[in-house]
PLY file of the C-alpha trace (Angstrom):
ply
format ascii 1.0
element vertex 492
property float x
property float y
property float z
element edge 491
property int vertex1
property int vertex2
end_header
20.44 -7.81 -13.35
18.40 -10.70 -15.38
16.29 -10.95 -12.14
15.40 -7.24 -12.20
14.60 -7.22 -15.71
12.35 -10.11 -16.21
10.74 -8.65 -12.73
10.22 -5.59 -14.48
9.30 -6.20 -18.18
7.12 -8.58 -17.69
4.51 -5.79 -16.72
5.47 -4.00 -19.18
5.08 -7.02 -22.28
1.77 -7.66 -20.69
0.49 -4.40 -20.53
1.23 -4.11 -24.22
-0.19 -7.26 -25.36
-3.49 -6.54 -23.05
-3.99 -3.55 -24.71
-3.83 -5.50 -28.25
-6.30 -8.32 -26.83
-9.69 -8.48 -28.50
-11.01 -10.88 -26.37
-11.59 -9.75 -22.63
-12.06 -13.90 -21.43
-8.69 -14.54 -22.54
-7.24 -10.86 -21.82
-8.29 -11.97 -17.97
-5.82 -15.35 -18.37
-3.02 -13.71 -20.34
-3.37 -10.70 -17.13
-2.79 -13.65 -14.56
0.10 -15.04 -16.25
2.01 -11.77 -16.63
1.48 -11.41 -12.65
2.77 -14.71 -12.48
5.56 -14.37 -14.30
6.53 -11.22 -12.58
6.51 -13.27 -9.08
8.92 -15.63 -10.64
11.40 -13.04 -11.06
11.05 -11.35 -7.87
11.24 -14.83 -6.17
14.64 -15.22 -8.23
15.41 -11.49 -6.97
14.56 -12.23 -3.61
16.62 -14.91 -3.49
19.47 -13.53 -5.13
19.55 -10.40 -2.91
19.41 -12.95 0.54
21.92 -15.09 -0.35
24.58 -12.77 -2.09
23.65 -9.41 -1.19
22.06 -6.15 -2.38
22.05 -5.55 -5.86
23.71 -2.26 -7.58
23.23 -2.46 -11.20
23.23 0.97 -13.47
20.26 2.85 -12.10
18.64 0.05 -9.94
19.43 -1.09 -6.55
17.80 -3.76 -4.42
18.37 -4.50 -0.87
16.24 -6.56 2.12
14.36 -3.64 2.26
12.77 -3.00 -1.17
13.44 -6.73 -2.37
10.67 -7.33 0.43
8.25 -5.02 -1.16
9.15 -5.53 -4.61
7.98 -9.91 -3.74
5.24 -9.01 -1.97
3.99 -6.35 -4.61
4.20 -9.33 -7.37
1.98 -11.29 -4.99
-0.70 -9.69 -4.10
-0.86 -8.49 -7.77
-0.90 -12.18 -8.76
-4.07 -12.77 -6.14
-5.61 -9.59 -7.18
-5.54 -10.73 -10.55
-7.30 -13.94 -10.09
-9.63 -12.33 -7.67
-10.04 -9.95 -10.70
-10.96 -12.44 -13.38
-14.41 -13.29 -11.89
-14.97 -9.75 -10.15
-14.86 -8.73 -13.98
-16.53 -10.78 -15.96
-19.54 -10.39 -13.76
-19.30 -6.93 -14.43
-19.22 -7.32 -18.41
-22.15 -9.77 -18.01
-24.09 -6.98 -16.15
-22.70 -4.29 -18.71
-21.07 -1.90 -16.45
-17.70 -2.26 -18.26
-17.53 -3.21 -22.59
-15.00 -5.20 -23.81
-12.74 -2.41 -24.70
-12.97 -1.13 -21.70
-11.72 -4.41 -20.43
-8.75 -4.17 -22.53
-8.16 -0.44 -20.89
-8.69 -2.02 -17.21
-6.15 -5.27 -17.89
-3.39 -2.84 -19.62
-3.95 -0.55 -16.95
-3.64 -2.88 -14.10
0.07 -4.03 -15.67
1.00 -0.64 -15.65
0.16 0.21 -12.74
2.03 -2.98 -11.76
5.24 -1.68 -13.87
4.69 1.95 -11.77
5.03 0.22 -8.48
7.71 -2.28 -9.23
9.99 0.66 -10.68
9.74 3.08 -7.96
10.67 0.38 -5.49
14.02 -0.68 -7.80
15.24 2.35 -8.67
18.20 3.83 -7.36
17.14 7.49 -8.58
14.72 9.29 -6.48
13.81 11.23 -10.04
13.05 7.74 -11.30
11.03 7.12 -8.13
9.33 10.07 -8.33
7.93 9.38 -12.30
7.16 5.91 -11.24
4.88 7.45 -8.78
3.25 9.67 -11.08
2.71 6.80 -13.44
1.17 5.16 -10.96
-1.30 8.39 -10.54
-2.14 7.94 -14.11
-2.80 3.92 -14.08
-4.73 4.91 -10.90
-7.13 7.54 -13.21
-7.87 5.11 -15.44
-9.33 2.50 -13.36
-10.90 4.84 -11.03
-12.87 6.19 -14.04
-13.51 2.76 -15.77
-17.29 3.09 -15.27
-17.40 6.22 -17.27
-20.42 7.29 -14.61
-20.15 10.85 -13.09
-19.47 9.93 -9.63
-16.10 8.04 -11.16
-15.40 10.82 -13.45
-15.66 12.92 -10.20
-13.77 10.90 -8.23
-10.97 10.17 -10.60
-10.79 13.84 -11.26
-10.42 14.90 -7.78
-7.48 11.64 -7.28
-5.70 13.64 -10.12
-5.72 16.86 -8.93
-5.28 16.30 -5.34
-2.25 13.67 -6.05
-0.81 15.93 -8.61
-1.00 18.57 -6.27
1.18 16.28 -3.75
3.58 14.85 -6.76
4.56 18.50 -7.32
5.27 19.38 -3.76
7.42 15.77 -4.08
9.31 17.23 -6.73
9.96 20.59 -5.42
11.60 18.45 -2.50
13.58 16.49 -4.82
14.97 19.29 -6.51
15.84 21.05 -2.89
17.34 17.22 -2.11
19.47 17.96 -5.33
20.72 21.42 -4.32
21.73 20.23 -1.16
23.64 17.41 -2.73
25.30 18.63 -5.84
27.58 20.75 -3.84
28.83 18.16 -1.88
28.85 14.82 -4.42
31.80 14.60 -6.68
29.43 13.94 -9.35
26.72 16.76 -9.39
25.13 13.90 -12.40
24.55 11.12 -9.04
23.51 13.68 -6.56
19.65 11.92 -7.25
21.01 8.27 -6.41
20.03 7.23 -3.28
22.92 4.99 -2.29
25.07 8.26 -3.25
23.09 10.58 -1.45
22.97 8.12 2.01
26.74 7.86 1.64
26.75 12.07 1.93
24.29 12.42 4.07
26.44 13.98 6.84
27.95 16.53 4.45
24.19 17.80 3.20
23.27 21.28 4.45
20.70 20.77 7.49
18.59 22.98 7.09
17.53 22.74 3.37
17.68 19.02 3.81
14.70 19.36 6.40
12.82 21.94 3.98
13.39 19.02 2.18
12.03 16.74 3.86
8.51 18.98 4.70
7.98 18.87 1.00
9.00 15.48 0.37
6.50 14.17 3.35
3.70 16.09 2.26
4.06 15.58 -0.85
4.14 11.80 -0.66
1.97 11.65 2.00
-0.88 12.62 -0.40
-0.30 9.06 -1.74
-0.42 7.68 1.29
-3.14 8.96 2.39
-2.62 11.02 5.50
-4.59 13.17 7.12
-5.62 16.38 5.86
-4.29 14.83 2.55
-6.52 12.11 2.63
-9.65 13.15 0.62
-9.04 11.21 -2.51
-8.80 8.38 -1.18
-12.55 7.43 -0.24
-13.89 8.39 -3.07
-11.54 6.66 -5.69
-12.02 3.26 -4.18
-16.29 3.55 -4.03
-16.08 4.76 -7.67
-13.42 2.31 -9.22
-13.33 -1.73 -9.77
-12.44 -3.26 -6.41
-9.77 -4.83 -7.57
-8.38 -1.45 -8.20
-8.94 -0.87 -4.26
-7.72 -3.92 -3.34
-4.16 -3.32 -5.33
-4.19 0.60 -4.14
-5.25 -0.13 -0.51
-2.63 -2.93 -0.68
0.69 -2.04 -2.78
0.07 1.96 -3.93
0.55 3.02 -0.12
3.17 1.03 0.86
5.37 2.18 -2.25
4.73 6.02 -1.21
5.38 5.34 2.34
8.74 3.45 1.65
9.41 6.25 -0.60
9.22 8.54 2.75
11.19 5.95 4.66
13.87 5.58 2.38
14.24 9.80 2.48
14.18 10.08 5.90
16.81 8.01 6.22
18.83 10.52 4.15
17.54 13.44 6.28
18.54 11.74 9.40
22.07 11.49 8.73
21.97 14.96 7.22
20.45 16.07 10.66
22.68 14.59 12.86
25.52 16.88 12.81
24.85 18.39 15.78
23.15 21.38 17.71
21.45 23.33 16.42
19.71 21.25 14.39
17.19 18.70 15.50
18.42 15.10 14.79
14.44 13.60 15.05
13.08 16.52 13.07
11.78 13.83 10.38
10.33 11.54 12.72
8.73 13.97 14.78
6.87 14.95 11.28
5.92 11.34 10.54
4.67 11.12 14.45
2.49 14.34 14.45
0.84 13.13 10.41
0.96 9.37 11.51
-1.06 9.75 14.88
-3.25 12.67 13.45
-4.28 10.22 10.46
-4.88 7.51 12.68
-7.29 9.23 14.88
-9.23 11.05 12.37
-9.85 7.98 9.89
-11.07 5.65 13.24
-13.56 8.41 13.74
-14.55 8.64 10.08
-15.16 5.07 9.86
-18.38 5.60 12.35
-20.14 7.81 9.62
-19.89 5.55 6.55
-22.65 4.33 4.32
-20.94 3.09 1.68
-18.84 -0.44 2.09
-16.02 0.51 -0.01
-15.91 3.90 1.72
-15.65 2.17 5.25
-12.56 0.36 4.36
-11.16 2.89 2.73
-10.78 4.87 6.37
-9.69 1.79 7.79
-6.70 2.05 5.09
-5.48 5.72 6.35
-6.11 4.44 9.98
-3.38 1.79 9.48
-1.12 3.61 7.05
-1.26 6.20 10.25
0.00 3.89 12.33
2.73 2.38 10.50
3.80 6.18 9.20
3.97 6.53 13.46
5.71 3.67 14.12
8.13 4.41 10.99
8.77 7.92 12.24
9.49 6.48 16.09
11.88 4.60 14.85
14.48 2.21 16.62
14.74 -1.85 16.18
11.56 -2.65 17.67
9.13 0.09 15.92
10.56 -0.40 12.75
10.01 -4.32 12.76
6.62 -3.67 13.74
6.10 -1.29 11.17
7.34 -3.63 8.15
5.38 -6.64 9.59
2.47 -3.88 9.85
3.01 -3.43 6.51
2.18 -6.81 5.01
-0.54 -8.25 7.18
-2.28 -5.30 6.76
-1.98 -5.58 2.96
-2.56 -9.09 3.03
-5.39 -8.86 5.08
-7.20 -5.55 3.60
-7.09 -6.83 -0.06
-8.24 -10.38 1.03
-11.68 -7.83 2.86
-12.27 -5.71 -0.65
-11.99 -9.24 -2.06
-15.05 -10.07 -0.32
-16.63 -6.31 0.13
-16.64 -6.73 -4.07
-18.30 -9.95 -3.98
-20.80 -8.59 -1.45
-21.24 -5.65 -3.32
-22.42 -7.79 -6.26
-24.12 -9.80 -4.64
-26.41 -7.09 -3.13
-26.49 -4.83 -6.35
-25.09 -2.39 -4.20
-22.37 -0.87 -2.39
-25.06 1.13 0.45
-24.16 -0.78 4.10
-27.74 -0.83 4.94
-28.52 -2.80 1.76
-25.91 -5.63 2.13
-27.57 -8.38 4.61
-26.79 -11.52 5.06
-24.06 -12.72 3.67
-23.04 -15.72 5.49
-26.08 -17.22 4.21
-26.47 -15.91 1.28
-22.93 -16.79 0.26
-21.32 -18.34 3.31
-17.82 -18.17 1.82
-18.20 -14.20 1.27
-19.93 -13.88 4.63
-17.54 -15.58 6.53
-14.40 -14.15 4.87
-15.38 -10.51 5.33
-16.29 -11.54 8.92
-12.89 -13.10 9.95
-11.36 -10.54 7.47
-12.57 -7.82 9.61
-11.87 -9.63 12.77
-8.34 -10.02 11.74
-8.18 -6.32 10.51
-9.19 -4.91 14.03
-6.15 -6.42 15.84
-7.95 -9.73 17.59
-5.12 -12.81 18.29
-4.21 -14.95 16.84
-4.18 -12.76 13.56
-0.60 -10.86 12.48
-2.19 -7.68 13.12
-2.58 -8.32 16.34
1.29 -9.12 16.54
2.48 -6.48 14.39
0.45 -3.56 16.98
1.68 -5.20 19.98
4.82 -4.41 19.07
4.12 -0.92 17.92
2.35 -0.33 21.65
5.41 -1.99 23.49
7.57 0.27 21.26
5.55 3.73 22.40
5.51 2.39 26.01
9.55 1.97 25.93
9.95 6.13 24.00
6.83 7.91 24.77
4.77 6.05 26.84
2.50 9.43 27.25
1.53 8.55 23.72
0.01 4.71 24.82
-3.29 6.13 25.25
-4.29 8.08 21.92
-3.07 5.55 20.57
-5.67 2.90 22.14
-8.00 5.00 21.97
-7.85 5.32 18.77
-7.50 1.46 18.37
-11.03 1.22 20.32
-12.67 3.66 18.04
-11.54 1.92 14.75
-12.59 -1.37 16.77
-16.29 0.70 17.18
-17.03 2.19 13.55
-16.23 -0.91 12.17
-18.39 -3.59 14.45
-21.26 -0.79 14.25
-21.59 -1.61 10.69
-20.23 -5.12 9.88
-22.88 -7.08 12.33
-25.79 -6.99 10.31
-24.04 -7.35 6.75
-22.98 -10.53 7.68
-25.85 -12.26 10.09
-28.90 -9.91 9.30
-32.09 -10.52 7.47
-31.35 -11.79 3.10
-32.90 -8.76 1.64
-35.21 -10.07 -1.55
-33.14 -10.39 -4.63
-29.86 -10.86 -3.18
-28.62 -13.89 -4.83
-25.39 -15.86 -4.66
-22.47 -14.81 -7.29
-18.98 -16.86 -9.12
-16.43 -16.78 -6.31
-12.93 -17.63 -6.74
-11.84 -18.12 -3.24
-7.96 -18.90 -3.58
-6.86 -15.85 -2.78
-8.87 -15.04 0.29
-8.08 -18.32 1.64
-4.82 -17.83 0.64
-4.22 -14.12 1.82
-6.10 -15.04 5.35
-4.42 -17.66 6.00
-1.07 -16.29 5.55
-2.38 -13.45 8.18
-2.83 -16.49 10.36
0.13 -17.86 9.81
2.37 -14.69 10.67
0.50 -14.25 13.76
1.15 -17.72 15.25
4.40 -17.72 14.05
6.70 -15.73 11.52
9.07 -18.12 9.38
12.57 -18.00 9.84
13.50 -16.87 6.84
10.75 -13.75 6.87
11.93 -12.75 10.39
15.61 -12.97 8.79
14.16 -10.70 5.83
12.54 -8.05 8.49
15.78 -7.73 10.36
17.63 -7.15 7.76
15.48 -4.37 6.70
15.37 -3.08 10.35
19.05 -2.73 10.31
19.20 -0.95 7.57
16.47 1.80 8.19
17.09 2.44 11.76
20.41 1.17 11.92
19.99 -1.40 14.43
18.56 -5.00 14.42
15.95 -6.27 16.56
17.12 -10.02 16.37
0 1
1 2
2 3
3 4
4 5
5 6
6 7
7 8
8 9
9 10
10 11
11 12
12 13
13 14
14 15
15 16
16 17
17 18
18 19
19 20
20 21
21 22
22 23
23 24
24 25
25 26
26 27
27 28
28 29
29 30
30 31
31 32
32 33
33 34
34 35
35 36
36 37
37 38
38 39
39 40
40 41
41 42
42 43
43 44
44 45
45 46
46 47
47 48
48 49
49 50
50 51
51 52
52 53
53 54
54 55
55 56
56 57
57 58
58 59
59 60
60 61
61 62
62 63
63 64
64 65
65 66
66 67
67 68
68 69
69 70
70 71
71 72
72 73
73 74
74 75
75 76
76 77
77 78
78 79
79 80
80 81
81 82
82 83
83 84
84 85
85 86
86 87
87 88
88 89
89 90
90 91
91 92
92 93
93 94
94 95
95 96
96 97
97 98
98 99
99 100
100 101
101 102
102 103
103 104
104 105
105 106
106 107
107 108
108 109
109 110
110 111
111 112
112 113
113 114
114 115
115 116
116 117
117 118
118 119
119 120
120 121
121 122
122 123
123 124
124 125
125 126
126 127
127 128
128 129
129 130
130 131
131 132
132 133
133 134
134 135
135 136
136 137
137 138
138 139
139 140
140 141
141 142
142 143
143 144
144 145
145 146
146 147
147 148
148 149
149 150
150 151
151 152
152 153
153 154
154 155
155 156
156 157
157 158
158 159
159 160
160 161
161 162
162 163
163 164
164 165
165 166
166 167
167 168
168 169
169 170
170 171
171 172
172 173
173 174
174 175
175 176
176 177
177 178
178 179
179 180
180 181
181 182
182 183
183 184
184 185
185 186
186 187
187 188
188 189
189 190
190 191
191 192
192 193
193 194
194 195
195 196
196 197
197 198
198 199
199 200
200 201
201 202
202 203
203 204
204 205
205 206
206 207
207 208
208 209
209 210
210 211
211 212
212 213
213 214
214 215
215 216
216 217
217 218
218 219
219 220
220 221
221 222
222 223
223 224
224 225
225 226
226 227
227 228
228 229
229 230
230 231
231 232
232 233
233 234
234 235
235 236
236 237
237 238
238 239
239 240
240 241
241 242
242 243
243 244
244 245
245 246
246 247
247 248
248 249
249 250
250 251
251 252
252 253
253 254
254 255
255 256
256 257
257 258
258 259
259 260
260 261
261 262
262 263
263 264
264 265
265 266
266 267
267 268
268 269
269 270
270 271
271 272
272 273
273 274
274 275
275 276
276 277
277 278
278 279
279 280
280 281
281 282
282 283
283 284
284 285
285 286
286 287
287 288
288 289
289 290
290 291
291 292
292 293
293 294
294 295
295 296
296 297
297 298
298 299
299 300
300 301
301 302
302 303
303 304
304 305
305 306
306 307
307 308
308 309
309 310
310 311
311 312
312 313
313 314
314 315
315 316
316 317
317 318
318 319
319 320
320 321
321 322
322 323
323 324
324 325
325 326
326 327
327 328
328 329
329 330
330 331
331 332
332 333
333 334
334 335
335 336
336 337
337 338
338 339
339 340
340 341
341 342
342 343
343 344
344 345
345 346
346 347
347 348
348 349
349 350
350 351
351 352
352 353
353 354
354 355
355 356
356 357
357 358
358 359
359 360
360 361
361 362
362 363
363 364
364 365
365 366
366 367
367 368
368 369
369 370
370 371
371 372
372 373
373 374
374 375
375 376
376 377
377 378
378 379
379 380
380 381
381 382
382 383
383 384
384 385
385 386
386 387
387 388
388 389
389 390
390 391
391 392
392 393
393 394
394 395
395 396
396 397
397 398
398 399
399 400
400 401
401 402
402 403
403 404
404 405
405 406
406 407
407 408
408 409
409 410
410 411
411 412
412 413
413 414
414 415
415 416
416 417
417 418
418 419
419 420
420 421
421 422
422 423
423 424
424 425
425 426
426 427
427 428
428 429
429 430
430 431
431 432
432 433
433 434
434 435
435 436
436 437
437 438
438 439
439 440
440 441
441 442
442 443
443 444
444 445
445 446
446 447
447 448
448 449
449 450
450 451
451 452
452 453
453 454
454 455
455 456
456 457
457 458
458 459
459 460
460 461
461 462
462 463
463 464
464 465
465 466
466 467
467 468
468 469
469 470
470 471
471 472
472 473
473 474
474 475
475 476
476 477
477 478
478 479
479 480
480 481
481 482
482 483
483 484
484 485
485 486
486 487
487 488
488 489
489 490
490 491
């Protein structure tokens, strides 16, 4: 229980004292340490939960599943925030942020922290649910740091269009409830999720897949899928990259497990039988996965903006991994969860670099950024190898992580192979269309080189690397684990 809490307050005590800071120099340390002293605990968490088990203390409960996110959420915060502690004093210096705003942007980024951490611990999908409409309102307030119109805008639309979504989420939590409180002995657990997967079989089909609609759409919003997607775009073009390299990163995967973690409840309620269909959620999480995918890889071909470009690749992959999470079985689902960190790993390390870039050109316009691996080699060469890595080349994890998802269609519905390569190609297309001459083309006058931090793009790369060439014993342990409890079935 220690583990959880230190995990958990830490956020929460740094937030607090962040917001009390004067000074936004020393704000920027004090932010790095309370990320660092959040991974400590989630390292001790992670640990505890491998060697002895899930946890089930009063309203929190951590297995290989969410312990996995809960680590990896502490990390790439931690990397995010040293990333962030250059990225923003560059921005004082320039005077597109004031120092109180810096002590908004720090407290904001622990709480947004403390959003993401709770939904993934708690054992109440009412809990979940808040935690994930704290996170909206962390998410405002960076989005609208600048205090320009276009982030006023864009931060305004993120609210509306994710409240919009939270509400359908909590009409399907309350439908979840119904369903439950007849059959729990408790009506006061019929929100815990380790109650409500131990009942599934005894929940009433049919409102459980009503359910289920509302709980997908609703959540999806977050995620990002298409036609939900609009937000999306525009919060990370207006906001403080690191606020799109945390959201891009950690926000999505915490809505998708959110969806994962429901539909297994809705499959066992499904599964009683004729006439109900057992794969109703999956088929769901198919149709919105694919249809995302697609759309965003066309999308990406009519970008202008850097941060807007990325931003579709984001809903491309959370597409695919909503796919491969709704195809289920041993071998999509390990895909999926591997899917799920190298592309977090690798898309922060790229809006680590599309920020730098951006500064260093004075401008987030594509046509305007030029030559960057001259300019600034290690920018140039990180976004290049970042976006190499991104678009599925060996010996990268991504690369890994879709071959699996492809060998997983071919094996179930090998009619599906081809959108889905297709789709692969045109991702491949909008993004090579664009990235060429940012990286080898002509220095534009005034483009001058910037402070770069580069341990955590070295850091985040190389671990994409790593996972491609080989995945450690202990992480492939970790990903089984979590494979046999979402679909039941281990792949190792």
């Amino acid at each position: 229980m220690s583990a959880i809490l230190l995990t958990l307050m830490m956020p929460v005590a740094g937030a607090v004292l962040l917001a009390l800071l004067p000074s936004p120099r020393l704000g920027a340390w004090v932010n790095i340490g309370a990320c660092a002293a959040g991974l400590a605990g989630s390292v001790w968490l992670a640990y505890t939960v491998m060697t002895k088990g899930a946890i089930h203390a009063d309203h929190f409960y951590v297995d290989a599943f969410n312990v996995y996110l809960i680590a990896f959420t502490s990390l790439v915060g931690l990397t995010t925030a040293i990333f962030s502690r250059p990225y923003m004093a560059h921005e004082l210096h320039i005077k597109r942020v004031t120092p109180r705003r810096m002590r908004l942007y720090h407290a904001s980024f622990q709480g947004f922290l403390f959003s993401m951490l709770l939904a993934l611990a708690s054992n109440n999908l009412g809990v979940l649910w808040v935690a994930l409409e704290g996170a909206t309102l962390a998410t405002v307030l960076l989005v609208s740091l600048y205090r320009t119109p276009e982030s006023i805008e864009a931060a305004w639309k993120y609210f509306v269009l994710c409240g919009v979504g939270i509400a359908l989420a909590l009409f399907g939590t309350v439908l979840l409830y119904f369903a439950a409180a007849r059959v729990v002995p408790d009506p006061e657990q019929a929100l815990q999720w380790t109650v409500l997967y131990e009942h599934a079989a005894q929940l009433e089909p049919v409102v459980a897949g009503i359910a289920f609609i509302f709980l997908l759409v609703g959540y999806g919003t977050k995620i990002g899928l298409v036609p939900l997607h609009n937000w999306l775009p525009d919060a990370h073009s207006e906001g403080p990259t690191p606020m799109s390299a945390v959201l891009s990163g950690l926000l999505l995967n915490v809505a998708l497990y959110a969806v994962v973690r429901v539909k297994m409840i809705i499959d066992g309620a499904l599964a009683q039988g004729d006439p109900h269909d057992p794969h109703l959620a999956g088929y769901l999480m198919m149709a919105f996965g694919l249809l995302s995918f697609v759309v965003a890889g066309l999308f990406m071909h009519r970008q202008r903006d850097i941060k807007r470009l990325f931003s579709y690749s984001s809903i491309e992959h959370m597409g695919l991994m909503t796919f491969a999470f709704g195809l289920g079985g041993p071998l999509a689902t390990f895909g999926a969860l591997l899917h799920m960190t190298v592309h977090s790993l690798t898309k922060s390390a790229i809006f680590i670099t599309v920020g730098h870039a951006s500064q260093i050109a004075g401008t987030q316009r594509i046509e305007h950024i030029r030559g960057l691996i001259r300019t600034q080699p290690m920018v140039g060469w990180g976004l290049l190898i970042g976006s190499i890595a991104i678009a599925g080349f060996p010996p990268f994890g991504v690369f890994t992580s879709e071959f699996l998802l492809l060998t997983a269609t071919m094996k179930s519905w090998p009619w599906l192979t081809m959108p889905l390569l297709a789709g692969l190609v045109i991702a491949f297309a909008g993004l090579f269309r664009h990235l060429h001459p940012m990286v080898f083309g002509q220095i534009p006058e005034g483009q001058r080189p910037i402070a770069v931090n580069p341990l955590p793009l070295l850091l985040h790369l190389g671990l994409v690397l790593w996972l491609g060439l080989s995945i450690p014993t202990f992480l492939a342990r970790w990903f089984n684990e979590a494979t046999l409890l979402i679909s039941g079935k281990g792949l190792l």
